[in-house]
C-alpha positions in Angstrom: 0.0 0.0 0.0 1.6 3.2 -1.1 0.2 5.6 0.8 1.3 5.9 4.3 -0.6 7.2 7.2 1.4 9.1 9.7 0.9 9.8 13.3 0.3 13.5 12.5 1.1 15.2 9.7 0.4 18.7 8.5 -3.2 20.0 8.7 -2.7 22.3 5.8 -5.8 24.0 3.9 -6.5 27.3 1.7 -6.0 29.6 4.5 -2.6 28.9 5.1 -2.2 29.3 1.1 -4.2 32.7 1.2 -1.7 33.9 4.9 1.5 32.7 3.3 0.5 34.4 -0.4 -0.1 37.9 1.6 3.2 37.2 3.0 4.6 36.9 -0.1 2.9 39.7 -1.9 3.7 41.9 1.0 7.5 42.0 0.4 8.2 41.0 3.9 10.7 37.8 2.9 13.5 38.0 5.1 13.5 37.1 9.2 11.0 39.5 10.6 8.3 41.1 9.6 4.3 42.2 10.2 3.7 38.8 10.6 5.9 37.8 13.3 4.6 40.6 15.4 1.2 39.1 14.7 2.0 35.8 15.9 3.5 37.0 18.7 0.4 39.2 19.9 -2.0 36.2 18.9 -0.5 33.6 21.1 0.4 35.5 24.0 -3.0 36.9 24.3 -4.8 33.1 23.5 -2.4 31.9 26.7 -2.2 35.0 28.6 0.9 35.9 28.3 2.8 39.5 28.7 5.7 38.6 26.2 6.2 36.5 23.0 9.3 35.8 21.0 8.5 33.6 17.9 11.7 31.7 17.1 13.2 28.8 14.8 11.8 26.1 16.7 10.9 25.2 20.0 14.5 23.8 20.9 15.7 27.3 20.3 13.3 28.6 22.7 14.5 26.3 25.3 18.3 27.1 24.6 17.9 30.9 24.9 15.2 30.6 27.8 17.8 28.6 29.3 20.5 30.5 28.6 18.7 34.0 30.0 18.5 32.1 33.1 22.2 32.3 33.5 22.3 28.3 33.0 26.0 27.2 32.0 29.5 25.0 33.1 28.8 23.6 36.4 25.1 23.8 36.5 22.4 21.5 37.0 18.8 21.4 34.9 16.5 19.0 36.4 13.8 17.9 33.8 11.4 15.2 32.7 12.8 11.7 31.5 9.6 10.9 29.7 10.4 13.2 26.5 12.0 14.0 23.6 15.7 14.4 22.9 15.5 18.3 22.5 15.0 18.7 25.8 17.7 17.7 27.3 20.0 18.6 24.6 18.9 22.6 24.9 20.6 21.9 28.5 23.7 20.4 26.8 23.5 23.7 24.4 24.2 25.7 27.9 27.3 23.7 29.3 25.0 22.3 32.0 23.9 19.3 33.1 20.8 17.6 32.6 19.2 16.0 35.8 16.4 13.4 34.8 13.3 13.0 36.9 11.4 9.6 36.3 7.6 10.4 35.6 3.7 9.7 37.2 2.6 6.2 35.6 -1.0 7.3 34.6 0.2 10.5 32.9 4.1 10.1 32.1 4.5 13.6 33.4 7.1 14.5 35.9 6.3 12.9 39.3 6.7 15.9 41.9 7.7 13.5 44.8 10.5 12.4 42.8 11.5 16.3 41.4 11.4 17.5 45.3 13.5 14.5 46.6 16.1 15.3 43.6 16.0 19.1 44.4 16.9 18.5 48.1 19.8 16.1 47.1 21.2 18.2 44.7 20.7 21.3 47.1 22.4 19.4 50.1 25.6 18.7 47.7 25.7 22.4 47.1 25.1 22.0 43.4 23.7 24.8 41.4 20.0 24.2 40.0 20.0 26.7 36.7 16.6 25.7 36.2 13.6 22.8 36.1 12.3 21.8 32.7 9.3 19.7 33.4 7.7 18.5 29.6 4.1 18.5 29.3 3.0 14.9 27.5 1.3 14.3 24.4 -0.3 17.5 25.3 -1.0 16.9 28.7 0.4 20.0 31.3 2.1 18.7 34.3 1.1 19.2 37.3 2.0 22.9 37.8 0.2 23.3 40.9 3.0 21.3 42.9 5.7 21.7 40.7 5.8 25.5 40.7 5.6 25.2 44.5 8.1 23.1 44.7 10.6 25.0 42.6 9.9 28.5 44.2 9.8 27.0 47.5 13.8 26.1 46.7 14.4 29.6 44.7 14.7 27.6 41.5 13.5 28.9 38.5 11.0 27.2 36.2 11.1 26.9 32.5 7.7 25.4 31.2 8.6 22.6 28.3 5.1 23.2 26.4 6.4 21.9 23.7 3.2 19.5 22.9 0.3 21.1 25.0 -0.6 24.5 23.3 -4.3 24.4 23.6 -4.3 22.6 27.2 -4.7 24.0 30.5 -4.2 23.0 34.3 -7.2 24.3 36.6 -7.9 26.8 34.4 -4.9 28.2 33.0 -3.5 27.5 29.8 -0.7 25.6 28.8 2.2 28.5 27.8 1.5 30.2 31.5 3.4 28.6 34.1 6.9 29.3 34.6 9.2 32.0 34.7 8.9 31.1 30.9 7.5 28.2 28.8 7.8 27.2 24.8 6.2 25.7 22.3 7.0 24.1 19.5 5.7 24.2 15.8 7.6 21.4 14.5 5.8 20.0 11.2 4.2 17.4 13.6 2.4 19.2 16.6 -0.9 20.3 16.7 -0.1 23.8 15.0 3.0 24.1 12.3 5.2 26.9 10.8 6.8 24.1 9.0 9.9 24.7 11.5 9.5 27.0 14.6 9.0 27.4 18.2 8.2 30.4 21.1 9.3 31.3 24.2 6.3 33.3 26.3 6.8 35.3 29.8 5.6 37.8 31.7 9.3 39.3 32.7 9.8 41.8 30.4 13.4 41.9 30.9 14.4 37.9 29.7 11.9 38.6 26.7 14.3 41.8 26.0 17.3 38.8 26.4 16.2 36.3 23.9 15.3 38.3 21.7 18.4 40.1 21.6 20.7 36.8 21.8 18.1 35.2 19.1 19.5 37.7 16.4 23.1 37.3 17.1 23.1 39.4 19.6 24.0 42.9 17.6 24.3 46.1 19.3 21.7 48.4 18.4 24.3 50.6 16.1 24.5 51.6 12.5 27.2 49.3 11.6 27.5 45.8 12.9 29.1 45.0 16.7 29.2 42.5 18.8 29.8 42.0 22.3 28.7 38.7 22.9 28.2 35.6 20.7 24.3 35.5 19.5 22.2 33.1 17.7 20.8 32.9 14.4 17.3 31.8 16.3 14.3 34.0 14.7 11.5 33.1 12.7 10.6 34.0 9.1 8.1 36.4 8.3 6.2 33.9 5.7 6.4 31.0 8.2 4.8 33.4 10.7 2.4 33.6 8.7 1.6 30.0 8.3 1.3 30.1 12.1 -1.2 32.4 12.2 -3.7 30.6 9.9 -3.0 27.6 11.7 -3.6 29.6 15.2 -6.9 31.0 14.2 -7.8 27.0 13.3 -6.5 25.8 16.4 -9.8 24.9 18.3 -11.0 23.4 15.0 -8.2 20.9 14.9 -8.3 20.1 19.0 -11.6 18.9 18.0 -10.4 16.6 15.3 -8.0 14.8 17.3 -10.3 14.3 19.8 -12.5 12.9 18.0 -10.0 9.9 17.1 -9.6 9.5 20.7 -13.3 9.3 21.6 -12.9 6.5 18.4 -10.0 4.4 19.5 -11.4 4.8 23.2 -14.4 2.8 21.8 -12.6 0.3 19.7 -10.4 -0.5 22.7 -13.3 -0.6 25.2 -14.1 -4.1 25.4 -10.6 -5.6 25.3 -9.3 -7.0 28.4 -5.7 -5.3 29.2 -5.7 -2.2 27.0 -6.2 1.4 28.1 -6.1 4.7 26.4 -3.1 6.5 28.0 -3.2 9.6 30.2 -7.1 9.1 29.3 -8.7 10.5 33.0 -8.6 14.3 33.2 -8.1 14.6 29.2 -10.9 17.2 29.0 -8.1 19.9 29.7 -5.8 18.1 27.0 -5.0 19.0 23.4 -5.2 15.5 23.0 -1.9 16.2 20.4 -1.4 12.0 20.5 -3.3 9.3 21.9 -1.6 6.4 23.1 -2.7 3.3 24.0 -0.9 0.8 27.3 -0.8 -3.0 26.5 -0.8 -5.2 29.4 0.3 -8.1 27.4 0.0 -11.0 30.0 -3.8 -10.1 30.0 -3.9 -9.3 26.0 -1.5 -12.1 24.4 -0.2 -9.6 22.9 1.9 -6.7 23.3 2.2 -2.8 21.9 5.4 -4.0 19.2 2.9 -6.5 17.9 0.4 -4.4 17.0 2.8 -1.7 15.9 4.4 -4.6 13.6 0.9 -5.2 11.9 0.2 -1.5 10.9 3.3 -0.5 9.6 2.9 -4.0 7.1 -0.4 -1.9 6.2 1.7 1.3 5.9 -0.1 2.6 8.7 2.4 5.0 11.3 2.4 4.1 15.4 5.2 4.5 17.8 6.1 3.2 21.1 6.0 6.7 23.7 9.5 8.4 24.4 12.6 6.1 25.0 13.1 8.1 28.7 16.3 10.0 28.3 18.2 7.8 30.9 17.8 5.2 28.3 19.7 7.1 25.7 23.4 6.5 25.3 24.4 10.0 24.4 23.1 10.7 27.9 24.6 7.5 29.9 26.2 9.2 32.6 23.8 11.8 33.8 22.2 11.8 36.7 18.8 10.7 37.2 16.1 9.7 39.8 14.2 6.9 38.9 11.0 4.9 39.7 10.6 2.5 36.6 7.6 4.1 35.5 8.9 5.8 32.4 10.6 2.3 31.5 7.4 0.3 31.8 5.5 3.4 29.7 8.4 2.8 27.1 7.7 -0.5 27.1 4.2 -0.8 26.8 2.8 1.9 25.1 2.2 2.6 21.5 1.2 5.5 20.1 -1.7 5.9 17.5 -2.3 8.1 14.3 -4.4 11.3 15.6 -3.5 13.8 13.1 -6.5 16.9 12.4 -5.6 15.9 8.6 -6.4 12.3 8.8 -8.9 11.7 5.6 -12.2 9.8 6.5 -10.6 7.4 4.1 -7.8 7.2 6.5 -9.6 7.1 9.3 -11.3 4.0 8.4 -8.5 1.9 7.1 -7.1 2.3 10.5 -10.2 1.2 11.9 -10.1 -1.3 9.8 -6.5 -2.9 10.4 -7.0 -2.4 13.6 -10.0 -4.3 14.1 -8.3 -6.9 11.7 -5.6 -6.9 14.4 -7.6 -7.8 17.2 -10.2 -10.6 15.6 -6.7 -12.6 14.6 -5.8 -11.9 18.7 -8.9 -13.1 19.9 
């Protein structure tokens, strides 16, 4: 079968075309632009935020957020295991030293028992903690409520790794507010794209003045060109902006999409024994970016690989959740607090296709293999 389904591609559609085309036509081609500032307005006021700076992508965001922080050589970062590898190599970026935190078993999200004990070890050894970088999950926000505490309680600062959750909210605020900063990212696969990009959002008018400043190479505001410090080639195009802020005004319109397909494969999976739809209680307040399902396989027979084995033979995308970061070799000798649960997620999850541009075509031959799966499993 030649066409492949992927977890979630690129909900693209004539508005983009008519935004980017305006771009063009406005003469507004190089890094900065009308645009930009647009984006920057729209999502800082949709998350309520004082400051926006739109960047290259949301690994950028971190970097610079990381690096107005004061984060460098002899530093620690404490952040999540359960993520992605840009995480902790933003940290790297810095000269610091990535700390990871294993995660909560129902929601892979940072556990704040664990980040607290890790704090107060690190603290006692008279290390320096630049910063914590908990990573919201497959569009699910941490638990801000005690993390927050936990870090001001200790002085620490908090960088909010929002990477996945723009359009989700903890107890009423949305994702993008917590933290002395937070970022998102635009990457071609997340629930919004600018092809490549990212953001860093705060309130502190003063780091926002930082990154932006460090994000274009960090020129003094002169005539000619001067340098003081080394800078970053980190902003974002005018006509990817631009992009961006068709796809924000379509935001709401594609949350609903992919929750539809989790409402679907909630009701496919509802009558077999030993599978759950991950991080499923409390998903109201989710952007529901991914589902995932867990596969208890000495209940099913069967485990997540196996199903994951049968739709890519249908060219049909899934993927197990994160490899934790203490499971990468590039990152072999860091530190970490563990409980197992990010192992166990790794090793029984498997992520679903829930893109907003899945075809009803799609939609049903996934139904359809799926279902196929599970009468050969019976």
């Amino acid at each position: 079968m030649s066409d492949r389904i992927y977890l979630s591609s690129p909900d693209i559609g004539p508005l983009e075309e008519e935004f980017v085309i305006r771009a063009l036509r406005s003469g507004w081609i190089a890094p900065l632009g009308p645009e930009v500032d647009g984006i920057e307005a729209d999502l800082a006021a949709r998350v309520g935020r004082q400051h926006a700076v739109a960047l290259s992508s949301g690994t950028a965001a971190l970097h610079l957020g990381l690096v107005a922080l004061g984060a460098g050589a002899g530093d620690v970062v404490v952040t999540s295991t359960m993520t992605f590898v840009a995480t902790a190599n933003a940290i790297v970026y810095t000269g610091a030293e990535p700390y990871f935190v294993d995660c909560d078993p129902t929601t892979g999200n940072m556990d704040p028992a664990l980040l607290a004990s890790a704090l107060d070890e690190l603290i006692d050894e008279g290390r320096r903690v630049a910063a914590v970088v908990p990573v919201d999950l497959l569009g699910k926000c941490v638990d801000y409520t005690s993390i927050e505490r936990i870090a001001a309680d200790r002085g620490i600062p908090l960088i909010a790794d929002a990477a996945e959750s723009l359009g989700a909210s903890h107890r009423g605020r949305a994702a993008g507010s917590f933290g002395r900063a937070a970022v998102f990212s635009f990457n071609g696969n997340k629930i919004m794209t600018t092809s490549g990009g990212g953001m860093l959002l705060t309130d502190d008018p003063s780091l926002a003045a930082r990154v932006r400043y460090l994000s274009t190479q960090a020129r003094q505001p002169v005539a000619h060109y001067e340098h003081t410090e080394v800078g970053f080639n980190y902003r974002m195009s005018n006509v990817l902006a631009a992009l961006g802020r068709a796809q924000a005004s379509r935001l709401d319109g594609m949350i609903a999409r992919r929750r539809a397909h989790r409402e679907r494969y909630s009701a496919q999976f509802a009558g077999v024994a030993g599978v759950e739809i991950f991080g499923a209680e409390g998903d109201e307040h989710d952007n529901v970016w991914l589902t995932a399902i867990i596969v208890d396989e000495d209940v099913t027979g069967w485990g997540s690989t196996d199903l994951m084995s049968w739709l890519d033979a249908s060219s049909i995308e899934s993927r197990p959740l994160w490899n934790p970061m203490h499971r990468q070799p590039v990152f072999a000798g860091a530190r970490r607090k563990l409980s197992g649960a990010a192992d166990e997620l790794f090793r029984t999850g498997l992520t679903l296709p829930s893109g907003s541009a899945l075809a009803p075509e799609q939609v049903e031959r996934i139904d359809d293999r799926i279902e196929a799966f599970l009468e050969a499993r019976a």
